[in-house]
Structure formats: C-alpha cells, structure tokens
N, C-alpha and C positions, 0 to 999 in steps of 0.2 A: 613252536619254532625253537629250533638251538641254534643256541652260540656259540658259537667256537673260539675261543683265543688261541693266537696263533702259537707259534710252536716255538719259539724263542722267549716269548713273554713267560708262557706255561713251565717252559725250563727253567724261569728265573726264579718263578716261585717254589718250583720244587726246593732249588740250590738252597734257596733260603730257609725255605724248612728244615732243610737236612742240616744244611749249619746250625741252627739252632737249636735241633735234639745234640750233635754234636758239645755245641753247647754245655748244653741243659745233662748230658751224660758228666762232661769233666764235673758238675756241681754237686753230682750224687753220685760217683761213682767210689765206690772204694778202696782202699787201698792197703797195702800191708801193714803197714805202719801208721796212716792218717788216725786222730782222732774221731772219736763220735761223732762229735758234734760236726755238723756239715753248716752251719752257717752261720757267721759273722755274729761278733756279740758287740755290743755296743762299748765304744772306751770311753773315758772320761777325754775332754777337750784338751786336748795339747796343743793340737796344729795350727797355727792360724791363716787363715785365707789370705791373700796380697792379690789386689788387682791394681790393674793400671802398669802391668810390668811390659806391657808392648801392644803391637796390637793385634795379636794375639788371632792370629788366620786360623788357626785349628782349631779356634773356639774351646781350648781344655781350662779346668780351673788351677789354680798353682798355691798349695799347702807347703808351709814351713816350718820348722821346727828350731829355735832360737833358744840355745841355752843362757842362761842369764849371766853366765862370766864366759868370759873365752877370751884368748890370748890375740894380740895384735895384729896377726894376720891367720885366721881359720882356716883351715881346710872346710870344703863341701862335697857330702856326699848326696847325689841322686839319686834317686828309688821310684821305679816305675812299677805299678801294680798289673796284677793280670785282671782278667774276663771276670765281672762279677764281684770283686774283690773292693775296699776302699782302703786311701791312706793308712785311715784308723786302725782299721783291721788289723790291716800288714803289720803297723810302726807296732801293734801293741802285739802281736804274736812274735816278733822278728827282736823288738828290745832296742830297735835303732835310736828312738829318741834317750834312752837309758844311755846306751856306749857316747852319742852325742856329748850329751852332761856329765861324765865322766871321762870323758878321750878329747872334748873343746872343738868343737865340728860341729857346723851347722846343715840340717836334712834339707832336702826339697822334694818336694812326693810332687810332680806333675798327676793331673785325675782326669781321667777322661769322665763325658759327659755323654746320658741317653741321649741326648741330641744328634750327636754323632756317630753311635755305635749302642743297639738297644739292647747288648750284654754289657757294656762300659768294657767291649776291648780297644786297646791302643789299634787304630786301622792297618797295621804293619802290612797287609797287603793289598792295601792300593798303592799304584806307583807315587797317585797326586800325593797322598799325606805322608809319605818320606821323601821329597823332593824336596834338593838343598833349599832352604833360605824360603820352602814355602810347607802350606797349613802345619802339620800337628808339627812336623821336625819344626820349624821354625819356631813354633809356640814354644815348645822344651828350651829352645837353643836361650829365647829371649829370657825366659824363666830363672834360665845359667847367670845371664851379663848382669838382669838385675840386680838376683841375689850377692854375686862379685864384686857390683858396685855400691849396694848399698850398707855393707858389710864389709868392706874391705877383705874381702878372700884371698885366698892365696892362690892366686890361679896356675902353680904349676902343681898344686893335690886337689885336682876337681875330682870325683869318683863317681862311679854310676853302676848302677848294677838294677835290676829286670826279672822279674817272675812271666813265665809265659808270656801274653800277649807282650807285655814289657819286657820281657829278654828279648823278642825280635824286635821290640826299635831299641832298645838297647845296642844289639847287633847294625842297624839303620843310624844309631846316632855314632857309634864309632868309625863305621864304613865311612859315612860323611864329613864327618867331623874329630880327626881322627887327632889334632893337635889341639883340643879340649879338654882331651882327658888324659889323666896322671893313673888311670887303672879303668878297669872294666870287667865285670860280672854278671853271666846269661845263665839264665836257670830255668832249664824246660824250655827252649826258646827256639827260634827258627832261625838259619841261615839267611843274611841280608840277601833280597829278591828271587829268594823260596818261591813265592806267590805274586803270582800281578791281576789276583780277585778273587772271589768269596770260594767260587770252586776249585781252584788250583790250590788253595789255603786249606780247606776240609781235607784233600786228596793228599795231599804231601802230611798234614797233619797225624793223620789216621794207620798211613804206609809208609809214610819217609821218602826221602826224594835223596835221586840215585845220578848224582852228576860228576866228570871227571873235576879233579882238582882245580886246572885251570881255569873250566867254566868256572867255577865256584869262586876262583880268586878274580878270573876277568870283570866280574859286577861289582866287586870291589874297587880293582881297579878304574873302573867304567865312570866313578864319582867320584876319584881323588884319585888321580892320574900321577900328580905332581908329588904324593906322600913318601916321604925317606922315614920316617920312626911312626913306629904303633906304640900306644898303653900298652900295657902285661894284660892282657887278659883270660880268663878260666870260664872256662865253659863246667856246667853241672846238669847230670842226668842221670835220673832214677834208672836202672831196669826193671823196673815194675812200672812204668809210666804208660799208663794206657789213654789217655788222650793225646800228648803228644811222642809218636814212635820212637825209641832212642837211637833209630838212625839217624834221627835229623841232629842228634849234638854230635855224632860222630863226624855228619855233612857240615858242621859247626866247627871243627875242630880243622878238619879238612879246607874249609873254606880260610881259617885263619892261618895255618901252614901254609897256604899257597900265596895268602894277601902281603903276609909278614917274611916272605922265601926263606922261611925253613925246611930243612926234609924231617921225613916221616922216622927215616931210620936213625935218626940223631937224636930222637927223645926217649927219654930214661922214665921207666916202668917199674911202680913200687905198688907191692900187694900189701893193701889196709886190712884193718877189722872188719872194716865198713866196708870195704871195696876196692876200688882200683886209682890212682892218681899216677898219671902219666903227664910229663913237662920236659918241655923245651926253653933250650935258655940260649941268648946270643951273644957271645962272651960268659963272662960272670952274670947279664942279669937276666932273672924269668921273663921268657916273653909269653909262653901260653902254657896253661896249665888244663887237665880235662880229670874233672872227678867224676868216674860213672860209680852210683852210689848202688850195692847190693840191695833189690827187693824197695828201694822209694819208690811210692806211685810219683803224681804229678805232682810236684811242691820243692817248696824249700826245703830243705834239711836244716832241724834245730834241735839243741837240747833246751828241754824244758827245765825249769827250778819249780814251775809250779801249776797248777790246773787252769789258772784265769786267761794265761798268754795262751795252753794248748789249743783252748778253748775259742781263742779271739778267730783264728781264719783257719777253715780247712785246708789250706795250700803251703800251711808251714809246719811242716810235717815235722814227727818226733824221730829224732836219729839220734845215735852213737857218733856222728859228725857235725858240730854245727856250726854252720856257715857263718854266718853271720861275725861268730869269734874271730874264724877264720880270715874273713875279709878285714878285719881290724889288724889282724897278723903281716896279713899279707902288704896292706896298703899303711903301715905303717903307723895307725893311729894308739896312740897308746894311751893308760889312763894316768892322769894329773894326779902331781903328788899333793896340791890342794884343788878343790873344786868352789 
C-alpha cells in the first residue's frame, strides 16, 4: 500500500531542506578573503548570562559584557549574532568587549536558541517574532530596559548593530523601534519585511528582492507611522557575498532613503581602497551611510592584530576596512584616558 502526503505538507518539507543546505552552504562556503578556519573556537568566559530580565516571549538568552570601571552614565551597545554563530565567537573575532574596556560601554549580545531556530537564526522572517511588543522583538526590547536600568545607561547612546540573520532584526528593531536607538549597523542583512516565511527568506536571500522604493519605505512606515527622526544608520555589504545577494543591502539602503525621505540623488559617492561608501546626510548630520566592500563574501569586515580573533568566527572576515573601529568612529565612543 502507498502513502501519499499531501502536497502542501510535502512542500513544507522540501522548503525546509532547501533552507537548510542554504544554510549549511553559508557555513562552508568560501570566500575571498574568509579565514581557514570555518568554525567557531572556543573563547575564554567573558560574557555573563542575566535572566529574569522580563518575561522574555521569544524565549532567547541575554549575555553581557560589564567592564569593571565605567563612567556614571555608559553608553550600550547591542550586538546580534547571525545563523550558527555565538556571542563568544562574534565578541572574540569582532574585539567588542576589548573597545568596551577601553571606550567605558557596556555589550549586550541577545542569543538565540535551537529551541527556536535549529541554525540559531534570529527568526527575522516570520511576521509573529518581529511584532512590536511581542516574541523575539520584545525579548531584545526587554533585554535593552533591563540593562538601562540596572546600570544606569545612558539612553540617548543605545547602539545596535547585526551580522546576517541579526542585521535583519536589527533592520526589524529600528523599523519598530526607532526612538531606541542613538545609531544602527546591518551587515549582510535583509530589508525589514523581505520575508513573511522560510521560503520567501531562501528566495529573496539567494536572488535579492526587487521592490520600488516606496514599498520598501511603506513597511516601514506600516509599524511606526507616527516616527519624525531615525538613528544614522549604515548598511555593509560584501560583493562577493554569496549567501546573502548584494541586492538586498542595495534594497537596504533603498528601503532607508524612502523611510528617512531622502533622495537617492543627494548622496555623495567616495571611491575607497576597499570599495565604495556612499552617505547621505540631513543638514550637517549623517543619516545613512552604505559601504559596499570589494570581493567580502558574507561577514563582517575586520582588521586582524592576530591569528586567535581570525580564527574565533568564520563570519568576521579579514579586510583593509574594519568595521567594528569604524563604528566606534562613527557612534562616538572613544577610548579613556585612564581605564
């Protein structure tokens, strides 16, 4: 006797396969510039675990990074990880908790859980888990008020910034929550409501997704209707990035010129070493910046000092540009003249 599963179920599970070699490709895939070593080295303990910071619907775990002097009102920066990736990894190939202790800013690495997503990506495209005030967006938001109130932060320099799957809710937590953040950083990331499911997510991921401006700014507008100022935000994308297409930071950039009513033809175009940085600025100050980086596969762009960080995460890739300075540049944090 056969069995037939029907032909929706059947589709579901292809999707999901196919997601998953997708997957399973960005974790081995190569790159021009990526290190050897493709997977995660273990770091010594820095981070420490905080629960009981809300109640916490998206089920994610919430890591911090607490330098042991810091000035009477810190800055916080957030750091979301991509697919496959952990805090550890990131914080020890990226240097964040280093610039922390030296620049007096305290990290918060939000971490997804296999429970939720059995690569540990941030779910950026289901609609439920970036819906204001509920699952994973709310988990982050509450992770934010904690750390602000039990630290006395300085809540007009909260930062945040996103490797892949975490540059699209990065993208998802600015959209939303757009008077949170003093700055904002997407790297390899997708356009807020790209995707509303595992296959629209694969399809846009692989080809890029081709919408006019206004769609792109109306989803924007669609969850914070009422928003008069955005963060500065910078979008960053390899041309060599072969899992996620480099249309989609162009559709990133696009969608942030539409949300923020910029025009396209008002922003100033400067040829790097590296590549290409093109910004726009509203009056005197930067509101978006997009560095498409020559020959980066999928990753962060960093300069290395030494073999053990290159070595910590495939996804923070070696570059003549590195980011991470950068956003210290950009977002103001500078280092103490004592520590």
């Amino acid at each position: 006797m056969t069995f037939k599963l029907p032909r929706s179920f059947s589709r579901l599970l292809r999707t999901q396969k196919a997601y998953r070699k997708l997957i399973a490709k960005a974790l081995r895939a190569p790159t021009r510039t990526a290190s050897k070593s493709r997977s995660p080295v273990a770091a010594k303990p820095k981070l420490g675990e905080v629960t009981g910071f809300g109640s916490n619907p998206g089920r994610l775990t919430m890591k911090v990074f607490v330098p042991r002097t810091l000035p009477a009102k810190p800055p916080l920066v957030v750091v979301l990880h991509g697919c496959r990736q952990t805090p550890e990894s990131l914080d020890t190939a990226t240097g964040f908790s280093k610039f922390a202790t030296q620049r007096g800013f305290i990290l918060l690495y939000p971490q997804q859980n296999e429970t939720n997503n059995a690569q540990r990506c941030f779910n950026w495209f289901r609609p439920s888990a970036v819906a204001r005030d509920r699952s994973e967006l709310m988990s982050v938001r509450q992770m934010i008020e904690y750390t602000c109130r039990r630290y006395r932060v300085d809540r007009s320099r909260v930062y945040v910034a996103g490797l892949s799957a975490g540059g699209a809710m990065t993208s998802a937590l600015v959209a939303t929550y757009p008077d949170l953040f003093a700055g904002a950083a997407i790297f390899a990331g997708m356009p807020f409501g790209a995707a509303r499911d595992a296959i629209s997510a694969m399809r846009g991921m692989r080809s890029g997704i081709k919408r006019e401006p206004q769609e792109w700014g109306d989803l924007v507008r669609s969850v914070s209707p009422n928003a008069k100022e955005w963060p500065p935000i910078s979008v960053w994308h390899g041309t060599a990035d072969s899992v996620v297409n480099p249309l989609n930071g162009r559709a990133l950039v696009s969608q942030w010129l539409e949300a923020t009513d910029l025009v396209n033809e008002a922003g100033r175009t400067k040829q790097m070493s590296w590549g290409t940085l093109e910004e726009w600025k509203r009056g005197d100050r930067l509101q978006l910046s997009f560095y498409s980086v020559q020959g980066l596969g999928h990753g962060l762009p960093r300069r290395f000092s030494n073999q053990k960080e290159r070595a910590a995460d495939a996804y923070v890739l070696p570059s003549e540009l590195s980011a991470p300075l950068e956003l210290m540049r950009a977002w103001g944090l500078r280092t103490r003249r004592s520590v």
